[in-house]
KEDO-521047 format. One record per residue (C-alpha): x, y, z; residue in three letters; residue number from 1; chain. Coordinates in Angstrom, 2 decimals. Layout:
N
[r [X Y Z] ala NUM A];
...
END
This chain:
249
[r [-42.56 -170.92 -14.79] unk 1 A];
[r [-42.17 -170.42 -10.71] unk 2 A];
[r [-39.33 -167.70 -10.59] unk 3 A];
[r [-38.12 -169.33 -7.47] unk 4 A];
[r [-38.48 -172.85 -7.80] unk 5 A];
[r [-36.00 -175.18 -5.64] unk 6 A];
[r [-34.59 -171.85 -4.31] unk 7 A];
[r [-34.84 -171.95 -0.45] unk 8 A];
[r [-35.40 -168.46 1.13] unk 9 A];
[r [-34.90 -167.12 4.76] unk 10 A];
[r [-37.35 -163.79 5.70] unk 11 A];
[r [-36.76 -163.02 9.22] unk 12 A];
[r [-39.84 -160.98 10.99] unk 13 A];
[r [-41.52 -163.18 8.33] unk 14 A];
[r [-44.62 -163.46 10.74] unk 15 A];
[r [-46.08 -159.86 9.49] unk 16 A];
[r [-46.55 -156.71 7.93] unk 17 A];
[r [-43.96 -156.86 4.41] unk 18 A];
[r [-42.25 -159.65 5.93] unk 19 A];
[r [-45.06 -161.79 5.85] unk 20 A];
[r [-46.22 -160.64 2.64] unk 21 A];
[r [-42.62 -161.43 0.93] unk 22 A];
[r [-42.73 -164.57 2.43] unk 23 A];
[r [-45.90 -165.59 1.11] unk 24 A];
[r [-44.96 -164.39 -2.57] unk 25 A];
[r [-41.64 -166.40 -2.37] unk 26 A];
[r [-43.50 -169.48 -1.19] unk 27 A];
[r [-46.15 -168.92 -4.42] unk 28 A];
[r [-43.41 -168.52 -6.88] unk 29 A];
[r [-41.73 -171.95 -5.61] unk 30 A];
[r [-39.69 -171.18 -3.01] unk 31 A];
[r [-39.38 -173.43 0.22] unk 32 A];
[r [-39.98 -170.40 2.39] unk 33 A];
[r [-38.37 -170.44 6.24] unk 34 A];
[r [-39.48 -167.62 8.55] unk 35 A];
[r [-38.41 -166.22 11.98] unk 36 A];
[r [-40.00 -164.53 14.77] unk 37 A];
[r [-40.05 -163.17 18.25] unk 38 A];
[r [-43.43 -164.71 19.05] unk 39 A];
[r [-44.22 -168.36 18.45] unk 40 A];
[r [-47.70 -168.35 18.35] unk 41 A];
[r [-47.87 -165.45 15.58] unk 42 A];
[r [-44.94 -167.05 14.08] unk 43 A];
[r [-47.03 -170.21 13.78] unk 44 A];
[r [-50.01 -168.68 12.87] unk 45 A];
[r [-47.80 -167.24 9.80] unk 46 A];
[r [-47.01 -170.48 8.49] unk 47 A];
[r [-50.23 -171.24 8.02] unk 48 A];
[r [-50.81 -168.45 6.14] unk 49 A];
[r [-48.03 -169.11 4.21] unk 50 A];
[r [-48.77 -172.62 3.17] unk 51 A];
[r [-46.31 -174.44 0.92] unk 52 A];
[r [-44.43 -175.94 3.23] unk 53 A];
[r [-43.29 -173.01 4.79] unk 54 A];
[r [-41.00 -173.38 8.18] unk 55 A];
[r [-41.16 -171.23 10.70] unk 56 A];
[r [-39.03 -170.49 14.22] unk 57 A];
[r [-39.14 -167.97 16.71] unk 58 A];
[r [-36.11 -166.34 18.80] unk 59 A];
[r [-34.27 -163.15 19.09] unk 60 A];
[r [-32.98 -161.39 16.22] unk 61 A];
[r [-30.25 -159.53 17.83] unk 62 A];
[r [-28.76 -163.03 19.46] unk 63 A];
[r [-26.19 -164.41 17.22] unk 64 A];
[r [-26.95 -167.63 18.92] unk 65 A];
[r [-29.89 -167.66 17.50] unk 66 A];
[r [-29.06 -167.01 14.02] unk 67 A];
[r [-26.60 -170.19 14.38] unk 68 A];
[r [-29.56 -171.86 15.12] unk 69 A];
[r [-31.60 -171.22 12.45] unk 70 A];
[r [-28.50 -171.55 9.98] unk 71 A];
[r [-28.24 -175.22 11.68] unk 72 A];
[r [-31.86 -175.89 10.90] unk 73 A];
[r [-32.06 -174.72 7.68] unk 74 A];
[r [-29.00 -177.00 6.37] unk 75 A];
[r [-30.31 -180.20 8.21] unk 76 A];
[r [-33.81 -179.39 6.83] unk 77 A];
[r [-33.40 -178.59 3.40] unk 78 A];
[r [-29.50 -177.99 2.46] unk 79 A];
[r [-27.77 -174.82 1.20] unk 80 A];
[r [-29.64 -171.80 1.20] unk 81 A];
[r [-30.47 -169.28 -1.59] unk 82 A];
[r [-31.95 -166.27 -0.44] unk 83 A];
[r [-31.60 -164.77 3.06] unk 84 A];
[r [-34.32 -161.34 3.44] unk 85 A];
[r [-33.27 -159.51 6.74] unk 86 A];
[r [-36.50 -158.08 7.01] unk 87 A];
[r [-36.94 -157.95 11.16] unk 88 A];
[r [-36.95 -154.54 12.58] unk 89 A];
[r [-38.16 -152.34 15.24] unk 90 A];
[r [-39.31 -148.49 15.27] unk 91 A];
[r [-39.58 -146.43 18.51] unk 92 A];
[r [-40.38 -142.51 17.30] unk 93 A];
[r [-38.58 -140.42 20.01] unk 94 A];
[r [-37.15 -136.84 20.00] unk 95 A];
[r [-33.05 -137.45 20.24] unk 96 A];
[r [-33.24 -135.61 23.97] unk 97 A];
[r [-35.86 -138.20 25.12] unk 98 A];
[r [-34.00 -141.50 24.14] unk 99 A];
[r [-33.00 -143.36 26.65] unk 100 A];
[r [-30.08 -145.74 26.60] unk 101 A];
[r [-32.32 -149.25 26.70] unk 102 A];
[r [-34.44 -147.46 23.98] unk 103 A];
[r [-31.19 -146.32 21.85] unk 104 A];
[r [-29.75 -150.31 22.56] unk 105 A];
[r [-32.61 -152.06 21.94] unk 106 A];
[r [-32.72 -150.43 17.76] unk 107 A];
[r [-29.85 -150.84 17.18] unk 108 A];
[r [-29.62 -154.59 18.52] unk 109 A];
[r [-32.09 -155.63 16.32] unk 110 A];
[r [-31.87 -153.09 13.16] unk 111 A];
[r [-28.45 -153.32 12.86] unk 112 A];
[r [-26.48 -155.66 15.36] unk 113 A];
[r [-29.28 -158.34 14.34] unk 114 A];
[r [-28.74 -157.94 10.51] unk 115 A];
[r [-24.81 -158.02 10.58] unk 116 A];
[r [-24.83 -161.30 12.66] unk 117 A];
[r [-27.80 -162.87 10.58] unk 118 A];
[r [-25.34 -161.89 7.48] unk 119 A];
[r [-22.54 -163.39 9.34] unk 120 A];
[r [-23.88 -166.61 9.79] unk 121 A];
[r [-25.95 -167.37 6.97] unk 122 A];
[r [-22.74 -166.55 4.56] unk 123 A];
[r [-21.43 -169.76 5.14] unk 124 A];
[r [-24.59 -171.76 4.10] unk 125 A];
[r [-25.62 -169.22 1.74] unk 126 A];
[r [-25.16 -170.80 -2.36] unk 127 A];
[r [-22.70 -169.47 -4.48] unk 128 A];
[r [-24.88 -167.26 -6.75] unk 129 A];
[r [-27.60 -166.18 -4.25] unk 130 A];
[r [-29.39 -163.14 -2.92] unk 131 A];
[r [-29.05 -161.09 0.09] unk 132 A];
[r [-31.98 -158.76 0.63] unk 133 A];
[r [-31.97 -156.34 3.50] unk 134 A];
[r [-34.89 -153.80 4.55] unk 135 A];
[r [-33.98 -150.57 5.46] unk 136 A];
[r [-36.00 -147.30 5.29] unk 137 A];
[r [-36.53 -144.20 3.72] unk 138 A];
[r [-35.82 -142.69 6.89] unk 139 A];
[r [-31.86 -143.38 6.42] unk 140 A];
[r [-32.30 -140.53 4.06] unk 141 A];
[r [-35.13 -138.31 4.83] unk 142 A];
[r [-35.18 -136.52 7.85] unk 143 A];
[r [-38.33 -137.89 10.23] unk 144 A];
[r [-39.34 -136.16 13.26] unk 145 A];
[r [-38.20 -138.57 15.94] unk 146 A];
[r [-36.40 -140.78 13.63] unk 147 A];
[r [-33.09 -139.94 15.02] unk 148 A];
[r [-31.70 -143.53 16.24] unk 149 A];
[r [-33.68 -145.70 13.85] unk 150 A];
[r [-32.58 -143.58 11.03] unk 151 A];
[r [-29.19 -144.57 12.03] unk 152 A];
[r [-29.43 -147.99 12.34] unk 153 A];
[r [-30.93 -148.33 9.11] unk 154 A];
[r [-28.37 -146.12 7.67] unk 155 A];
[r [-25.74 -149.01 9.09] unk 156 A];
[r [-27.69 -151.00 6.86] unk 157 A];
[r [-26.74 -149.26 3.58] unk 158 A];
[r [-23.35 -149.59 4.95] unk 159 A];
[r [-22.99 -153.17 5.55] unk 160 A];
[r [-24.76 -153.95 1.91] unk 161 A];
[r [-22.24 -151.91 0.15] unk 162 A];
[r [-19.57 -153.51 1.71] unk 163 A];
[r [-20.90 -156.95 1.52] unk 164 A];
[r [-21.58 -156.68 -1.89] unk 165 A];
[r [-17.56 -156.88 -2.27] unk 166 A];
[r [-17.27 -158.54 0.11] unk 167 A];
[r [-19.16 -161.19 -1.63] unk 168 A];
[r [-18.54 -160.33 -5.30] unk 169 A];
[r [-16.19 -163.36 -5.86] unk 170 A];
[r [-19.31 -166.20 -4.88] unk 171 A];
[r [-21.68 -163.99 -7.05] unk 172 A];
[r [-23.43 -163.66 -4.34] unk 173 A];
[r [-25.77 -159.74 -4.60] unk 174 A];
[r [-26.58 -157.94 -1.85] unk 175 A];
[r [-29.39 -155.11 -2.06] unk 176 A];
[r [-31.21 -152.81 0.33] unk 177 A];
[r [-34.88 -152.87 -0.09] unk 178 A];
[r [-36.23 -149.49 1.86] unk 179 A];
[r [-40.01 -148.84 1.95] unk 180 A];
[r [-41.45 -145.52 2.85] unk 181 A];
[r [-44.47 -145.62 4.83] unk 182 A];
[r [-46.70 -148.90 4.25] unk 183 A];
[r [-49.87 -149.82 5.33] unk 184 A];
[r [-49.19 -152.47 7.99] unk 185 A];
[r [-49.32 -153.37 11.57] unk 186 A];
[r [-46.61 -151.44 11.71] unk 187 A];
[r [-49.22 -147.95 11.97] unk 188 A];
[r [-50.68 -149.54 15.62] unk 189 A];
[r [-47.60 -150.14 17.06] unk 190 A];
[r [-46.65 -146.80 16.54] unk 191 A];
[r [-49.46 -146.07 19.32] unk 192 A];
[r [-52.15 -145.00 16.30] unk 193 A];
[r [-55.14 -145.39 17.69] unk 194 A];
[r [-57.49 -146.92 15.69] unk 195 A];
[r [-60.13 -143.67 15.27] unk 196 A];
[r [-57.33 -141.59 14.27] unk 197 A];
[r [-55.69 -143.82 11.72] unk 198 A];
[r [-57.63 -142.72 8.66] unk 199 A];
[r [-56.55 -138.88 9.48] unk 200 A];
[r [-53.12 -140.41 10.12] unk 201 A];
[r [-52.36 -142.17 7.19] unk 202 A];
[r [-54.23 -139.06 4.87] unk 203 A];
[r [-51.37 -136.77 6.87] unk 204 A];
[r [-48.95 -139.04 5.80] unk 205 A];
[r [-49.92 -139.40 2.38] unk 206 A];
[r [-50.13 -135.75 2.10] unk 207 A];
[r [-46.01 -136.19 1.91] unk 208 A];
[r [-45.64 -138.98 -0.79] unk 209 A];
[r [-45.41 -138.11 -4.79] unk 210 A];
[r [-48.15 -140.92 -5.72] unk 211 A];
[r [-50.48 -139.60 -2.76] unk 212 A];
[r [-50.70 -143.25 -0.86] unk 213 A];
[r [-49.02 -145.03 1.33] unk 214 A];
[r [-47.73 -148.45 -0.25] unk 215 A];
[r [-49.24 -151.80 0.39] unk 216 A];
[r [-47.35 -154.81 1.62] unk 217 A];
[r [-47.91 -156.82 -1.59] unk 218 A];
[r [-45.85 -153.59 -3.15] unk 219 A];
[r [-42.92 -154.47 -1.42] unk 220 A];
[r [-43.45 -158.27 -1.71] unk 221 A];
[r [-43.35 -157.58 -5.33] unk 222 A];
[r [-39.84 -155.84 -5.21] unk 223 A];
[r [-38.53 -158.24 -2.85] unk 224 A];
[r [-39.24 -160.84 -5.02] unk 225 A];
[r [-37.45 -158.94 -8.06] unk 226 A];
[r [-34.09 -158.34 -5.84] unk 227 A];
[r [-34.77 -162.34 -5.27] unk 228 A];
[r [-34.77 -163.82 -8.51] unk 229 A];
[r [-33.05 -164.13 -11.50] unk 230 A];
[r [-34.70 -161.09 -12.69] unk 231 A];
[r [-32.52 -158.91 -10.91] unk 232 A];
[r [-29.15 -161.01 -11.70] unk 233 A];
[r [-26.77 -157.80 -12.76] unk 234 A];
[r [-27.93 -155.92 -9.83] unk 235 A];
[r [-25.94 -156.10 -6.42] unk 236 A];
[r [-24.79 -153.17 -4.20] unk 237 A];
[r [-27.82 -150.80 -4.84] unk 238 A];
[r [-30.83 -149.31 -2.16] unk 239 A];
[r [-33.96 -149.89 -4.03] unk 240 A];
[r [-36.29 -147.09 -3.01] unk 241 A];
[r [-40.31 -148.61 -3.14] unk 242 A];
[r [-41.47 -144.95 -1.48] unk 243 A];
[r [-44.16 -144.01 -3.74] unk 244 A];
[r [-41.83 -140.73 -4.44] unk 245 A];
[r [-41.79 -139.89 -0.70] unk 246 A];
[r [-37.72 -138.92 -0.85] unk 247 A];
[r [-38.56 -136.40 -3.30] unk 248 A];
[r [-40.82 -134.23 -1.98] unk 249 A];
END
């Protein structure tokens, strides 16, 4: 049996990297799957890698107006919704003297200020009994070399699900944090990798993780889909490390 079948689910940044990949395992376990994006061509091109159905709309996460939107479309489209991922999220590795003010506003507009207002507005058409999932990092515990400011807007993160897990306690409604350690995505290029240096890159990196890999996107699909369904149904307020041991070492 689908473990998401009727469920609707929202992944914003659904257009790649574990987004994308959550999206897509949603959508094969049942789910009529709705995605957002910056970019309307990739955002397009997602859907049809998505298939089932799948939705998808592009704007700016850290606009509340646009999360209104989408919380419009989704109830005209399909009704209440039961599973909202807050997935979209930028990282800009910069020593704490070097960050400028655009560089500071611009993470924190769309790790954290884009996440509480996506919350915000999707609580209202959100079913009694449903799943908030929200991506935050290993780096909100683990000290990364020029991790400073994203650090701390994922950290917000951990916040907000703690509090929204009372907050929302009385609709049964669970709230998680899903935080991935480093993952084998797009992600690594828009870092600036270049693409002859990414094998030494990612063996440096794995160098620091307890398993000795980095993770894979379908990883982290996997776990999203656990905080998603039913099989997670006692669990609400927790940060669900899928790090491959990285915070240990």
């Amino acid at each position: 049996m689908q473990k998401l079948r009727d469920k609707v689910a929202l992944v914003t940044g659904g257009n790649s990297g574990i987004g994308l990949a959550a999206a897509k395992a949603f959508a094969a376990e049942g789910a009529q799957v709705v995605i957002t994006g910056r970019r309307r061509t990739v955002v397009d091109q997602a859907v049809q890698e998505i298939g089932f159905g799948a939705l998808g709309i592009d704007g700016d996460v850290a606009d509340p107006a646009h999360h209104a939107h989408v919380a419009e479309e989704v109830t005209r489209r399909f009704g209440p919704l039961d599973i909202y991922m807050a997935n979209a999220g930028v990282n800009q590795i910069t020593h704490s003297a070097d960050v400028s003010e655009a560089e500071y506003d611009m993470q924190f507009g769309i790790n954290a200020r884009g996440v509480f207002f996506g919350v915000q507005k999707m609580v209202p058409i959100l079913r009694d009994g449903g799943a908030i999932i929200l991506v935050g990092s290993l780096a909100s515990e683990k000290v990364l070399d020029g991790h400073a400011v994203y650090a701390g807007s994922k950290a917000a993160i951990g916040a907000f699900a703690r509090s929204w897990a009372i907050e929302l306690k009385d609709r049964g409604i669970r709230v998680n944090v899903l935080s991935p350690g480093p993952v084998d995505t797009a992600i690594l290029e828009k870092l600036g990798v270049p693409p002859e240096e990414r094998a030494s890159f990612t063996a440096a990196m794995a160098a620091g993780i307890a398993l000795g890999r980095l993770g894979g996107p379908d990883e982290l699909a996997r776990a999203a889909l656990f905080l998603a369904s039913d099989a997670s149904s006692f669990v609400t307020g927790i940060n669900l490390r899928v790090d491959g041991g990285m915070a240990l070492l």
